[in-house]
TITOR-812677 format. One line per field, with one value per residue (C-alpha): residue number from 1; residue in three letters; x, y, z. Coordinates in steps of 0.1 Angstrom, whole numbers, plus 5000, padded with zeros to 4 digits. Layout:
BEGIN
sekol = (NUM_...)
nulum = (Ala_...)
u = (X_...)
v = (Y_...)
w = (Z_...)
This chain:
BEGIN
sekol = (1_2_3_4_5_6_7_8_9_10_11_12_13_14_15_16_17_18_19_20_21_22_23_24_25_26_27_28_29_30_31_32_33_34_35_36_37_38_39_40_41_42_43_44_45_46_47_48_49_50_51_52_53_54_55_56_57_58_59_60_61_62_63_64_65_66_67_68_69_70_71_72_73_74_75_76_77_78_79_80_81_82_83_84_85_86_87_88_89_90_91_92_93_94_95_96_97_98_99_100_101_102_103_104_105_106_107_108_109_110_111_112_113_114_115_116_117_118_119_120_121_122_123_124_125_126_127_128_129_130_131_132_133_134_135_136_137_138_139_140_141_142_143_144_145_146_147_148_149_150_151_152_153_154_155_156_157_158_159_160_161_162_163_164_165_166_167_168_169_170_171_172_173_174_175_176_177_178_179_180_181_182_183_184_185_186_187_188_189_190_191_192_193_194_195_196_197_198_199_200_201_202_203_204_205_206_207_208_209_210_211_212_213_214_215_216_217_218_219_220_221_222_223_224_225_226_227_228_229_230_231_232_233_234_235_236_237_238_239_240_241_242_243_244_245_246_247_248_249_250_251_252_253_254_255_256_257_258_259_260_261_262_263_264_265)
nulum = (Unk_Unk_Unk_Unk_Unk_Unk_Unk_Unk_Unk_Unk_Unk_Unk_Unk_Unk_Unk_Unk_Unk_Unk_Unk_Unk_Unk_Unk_Unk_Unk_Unk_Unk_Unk_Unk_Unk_Unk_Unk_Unk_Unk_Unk_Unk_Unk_Unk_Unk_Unk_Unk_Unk_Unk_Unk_Unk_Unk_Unk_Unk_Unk_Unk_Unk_Unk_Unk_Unk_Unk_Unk_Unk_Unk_Unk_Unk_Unk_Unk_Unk_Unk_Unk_Unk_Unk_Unk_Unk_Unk_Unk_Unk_Unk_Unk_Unk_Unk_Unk_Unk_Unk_Unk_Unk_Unk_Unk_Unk_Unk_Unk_Unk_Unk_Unk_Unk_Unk_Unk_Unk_Unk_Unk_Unk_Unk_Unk_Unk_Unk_Unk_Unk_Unk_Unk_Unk_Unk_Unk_Unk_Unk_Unk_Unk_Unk_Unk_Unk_Unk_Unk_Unk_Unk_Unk_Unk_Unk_Unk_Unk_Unk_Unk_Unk_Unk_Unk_Unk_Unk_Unk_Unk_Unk_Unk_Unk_Unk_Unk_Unk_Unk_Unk_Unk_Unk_Unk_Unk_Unk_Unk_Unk_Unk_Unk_Unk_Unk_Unk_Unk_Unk_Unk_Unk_Unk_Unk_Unk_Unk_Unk_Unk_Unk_Unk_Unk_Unk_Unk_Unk_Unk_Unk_Unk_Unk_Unk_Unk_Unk_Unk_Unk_Unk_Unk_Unk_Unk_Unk_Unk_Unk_Unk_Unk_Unk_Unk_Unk_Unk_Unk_Unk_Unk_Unk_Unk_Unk_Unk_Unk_Unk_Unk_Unk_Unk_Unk_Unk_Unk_Unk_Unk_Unk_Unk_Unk_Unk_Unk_Unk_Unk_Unk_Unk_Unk_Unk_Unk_Unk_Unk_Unk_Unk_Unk_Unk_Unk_Unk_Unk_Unk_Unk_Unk_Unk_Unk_Unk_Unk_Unk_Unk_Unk_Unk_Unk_Unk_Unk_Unk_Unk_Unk_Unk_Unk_Unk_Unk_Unk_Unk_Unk_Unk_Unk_Unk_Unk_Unk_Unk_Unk_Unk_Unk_Unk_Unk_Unk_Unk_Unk)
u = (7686_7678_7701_7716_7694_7710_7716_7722_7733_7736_7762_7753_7788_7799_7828_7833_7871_7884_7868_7848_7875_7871_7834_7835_7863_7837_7817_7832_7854_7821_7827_7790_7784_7751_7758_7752_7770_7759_7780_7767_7785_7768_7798_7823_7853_7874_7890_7864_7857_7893_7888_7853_7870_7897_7874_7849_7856_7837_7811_7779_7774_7785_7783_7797_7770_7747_7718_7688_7705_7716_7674_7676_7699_7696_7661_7675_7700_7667_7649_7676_7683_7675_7686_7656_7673_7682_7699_7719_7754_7763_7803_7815_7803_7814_7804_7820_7833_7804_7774_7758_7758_7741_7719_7712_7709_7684_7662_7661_7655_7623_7607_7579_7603_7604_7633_7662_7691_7716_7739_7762_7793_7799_7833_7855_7877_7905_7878_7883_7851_7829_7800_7771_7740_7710_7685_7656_7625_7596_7572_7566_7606_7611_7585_7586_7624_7649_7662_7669_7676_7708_7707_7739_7732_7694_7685_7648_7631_7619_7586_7581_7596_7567_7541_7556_7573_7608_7625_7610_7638_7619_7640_7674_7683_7659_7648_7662_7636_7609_7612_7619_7589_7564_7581_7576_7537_7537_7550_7575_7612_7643_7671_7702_7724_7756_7777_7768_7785_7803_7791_7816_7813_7833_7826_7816_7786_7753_7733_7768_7772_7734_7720_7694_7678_7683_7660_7633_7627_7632_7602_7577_7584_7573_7541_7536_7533_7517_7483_7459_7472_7508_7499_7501_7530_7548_7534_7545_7583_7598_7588_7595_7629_7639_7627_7646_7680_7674_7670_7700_7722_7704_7672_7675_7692_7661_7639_7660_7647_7611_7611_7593_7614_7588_7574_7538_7507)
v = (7166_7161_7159_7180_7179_7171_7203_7203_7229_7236_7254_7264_7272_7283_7297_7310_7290_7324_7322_7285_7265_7293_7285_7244_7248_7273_7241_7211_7229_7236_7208_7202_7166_7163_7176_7170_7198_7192_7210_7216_7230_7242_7234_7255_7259_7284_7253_7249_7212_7203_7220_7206_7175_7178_7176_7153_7127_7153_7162_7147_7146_7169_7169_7192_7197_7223_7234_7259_7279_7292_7285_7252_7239_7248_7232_7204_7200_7207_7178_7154_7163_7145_7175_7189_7224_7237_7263_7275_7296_7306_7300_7332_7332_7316_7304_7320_7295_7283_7292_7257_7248_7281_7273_7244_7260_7289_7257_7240_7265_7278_7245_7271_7287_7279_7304_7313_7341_7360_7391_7385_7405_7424_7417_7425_7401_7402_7396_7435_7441_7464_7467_7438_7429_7415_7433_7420_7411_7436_7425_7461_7470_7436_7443_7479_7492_7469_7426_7424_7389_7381_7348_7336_7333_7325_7287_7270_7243_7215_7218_7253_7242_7217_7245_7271_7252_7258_7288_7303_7295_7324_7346_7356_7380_7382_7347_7347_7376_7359_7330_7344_7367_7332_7318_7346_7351_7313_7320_7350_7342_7340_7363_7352_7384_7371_7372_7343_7343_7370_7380_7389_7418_7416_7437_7401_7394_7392_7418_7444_7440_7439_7465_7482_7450_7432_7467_7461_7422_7428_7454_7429_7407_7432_7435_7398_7398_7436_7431_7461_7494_7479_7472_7513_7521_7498_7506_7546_7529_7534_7573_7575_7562_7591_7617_7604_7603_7640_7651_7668_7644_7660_7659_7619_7614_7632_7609_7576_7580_7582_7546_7519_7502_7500_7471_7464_7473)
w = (4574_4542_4513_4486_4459_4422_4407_4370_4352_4310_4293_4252_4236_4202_4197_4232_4233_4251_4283_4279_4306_4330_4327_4331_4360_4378_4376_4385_4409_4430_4452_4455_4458_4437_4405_4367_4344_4305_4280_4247_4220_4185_4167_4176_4154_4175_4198_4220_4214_4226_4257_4264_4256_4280_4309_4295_4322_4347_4324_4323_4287_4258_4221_4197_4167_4148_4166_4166_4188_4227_4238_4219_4232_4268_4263_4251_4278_4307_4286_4297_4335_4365_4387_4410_4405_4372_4356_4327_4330_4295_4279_4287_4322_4351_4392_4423_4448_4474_4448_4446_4482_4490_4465_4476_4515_4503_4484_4517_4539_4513_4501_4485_4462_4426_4416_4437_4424_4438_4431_4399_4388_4361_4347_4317_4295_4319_4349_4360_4382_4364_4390_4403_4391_4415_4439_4456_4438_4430_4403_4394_4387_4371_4348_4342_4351_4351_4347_4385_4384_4365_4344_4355_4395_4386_4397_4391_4406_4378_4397_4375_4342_4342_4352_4328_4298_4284_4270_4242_4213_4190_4213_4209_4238_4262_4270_4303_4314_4297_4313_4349_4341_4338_4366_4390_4385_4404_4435_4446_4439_4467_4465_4485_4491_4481_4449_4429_4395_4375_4337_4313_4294_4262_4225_4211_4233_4214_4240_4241_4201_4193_4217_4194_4190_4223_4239_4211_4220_4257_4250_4230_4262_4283_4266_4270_4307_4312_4323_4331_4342_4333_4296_4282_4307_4290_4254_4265_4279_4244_4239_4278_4277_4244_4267_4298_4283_4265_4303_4320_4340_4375_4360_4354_4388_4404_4379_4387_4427_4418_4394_4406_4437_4463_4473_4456_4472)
């Protein structure tokens, strides 16, 4: 059989001290055997460099300095791996026990795939579940309803970095979807249907605190990747979307049913 490929995996930090050595121990306590982790901090002052520096033995590499940014800097991190698979899991995030090794399973078992997520929690401060995240992949609803493959459990072969680039660092929220957008038009991605990670959503997260403008980038991404028929549905979704949540609370339920889940023809 063959063996584990090297997964590496970035984390950006600044000034996430609250929940950042729940992160790293989600890491290195993975028990995978092939695995480079890369902290890098944007110069936190909040504490967070003593704790990355507590487990810097079992870090790969870190630094603590100014940067352009979360994109930035997880590009700079993907610039130095060797890992065949790569991901990103962000300071305020963190792994559920086993998620490497069935990542590394679901690569093996789909030497085709380029991108392979699963389910991830949605958590509060304290780690209260707050509902999951994750559903199997449908270019229509990814593009036109709904993010239905959560950053945190999302892993990528190098293989489509080099077809597809980096993140784009002009983007401040929804680089994640962009990216996973370009990935997905080379070849279908592989959803395993297990909890991967948990997200935790607290009042000082950029896409809970900035709403208004996390919706109006994750729309100009949209109209990126809509080609044909797709481009004025998704020139229309901003009106749509006013009308929708003027509806009564049936109405929307009945209207929820009818969005775009079925497979594409």
């Amino acid at each position: 059989m063959s063996p584990d490929p090297l997964i590496t995996i970035v984390t950006p930090s600044f000034n996430q001290g609250e929940y950042l050595e729940r992160t790293i121990r989600s890491v290195i306590d993975q028990g995978y055997p092939r695995l480079e982790y890369i902290v890098l901090d944007g110069g936190s002052t909040d504490g967070s460099v003593d704790v990355i520096a507590r487990y810097a033995p079992q870090l790969s590499y870190w630094r603590s300095a100014s940067d352009g940014g979360q994109a930035e800097a997880i590009n700079e991190g993907w610039a130095m791996a060797r890992g065949d698979i790569l991901a990103w899991l962000n300071s305020d995030d963190y792994l559920l026990p086993g998620a490497l090794s069935a990542v590394s399973e679901a690569f093996r078992r789909h030497p085709q795939a380029l991108l392979v997520y699963g389910v991830t929690y949605r958590v509060d401060a304290d780690g209260g579940y707050l509902g999951s995240v994750g559903t199997p992949y449908r270019w229509r609803t990814l593009l036109l309803s709904r993010q239905l493959i959560p950053q945190p459990s999302a892993f990528v072969r190098r293989a489509a970095l080099d077809q597809v680039g980096g993140l784009d660092d002009s983007l401040h929220y929804s680089m994640d979807y962009d990216f996973f957008l370009r990935v997905v038009q080379l070849a279908p991605p592989v959803m395993i249907p297990r909890p991967l990670a948990a997200a935790t959503i607290h009042p000082a997260a950029k896409t809970t605190r900035d709403r208004d403008p996390a919706k109006k980038e994750t729309h100009q991404v949209r109209l990126r990747h809509a080609r044909g028929l797709y481009g004025p549905l998704v020139r229309m979704q901003p009106l749509l979307s006013r009308g929708f949540h003027q509806l009564p609370k049936g109405v929307r339920r009945i209207v929820n049913r009818a969005r775009p889940h079925a497979p594409d023809a």
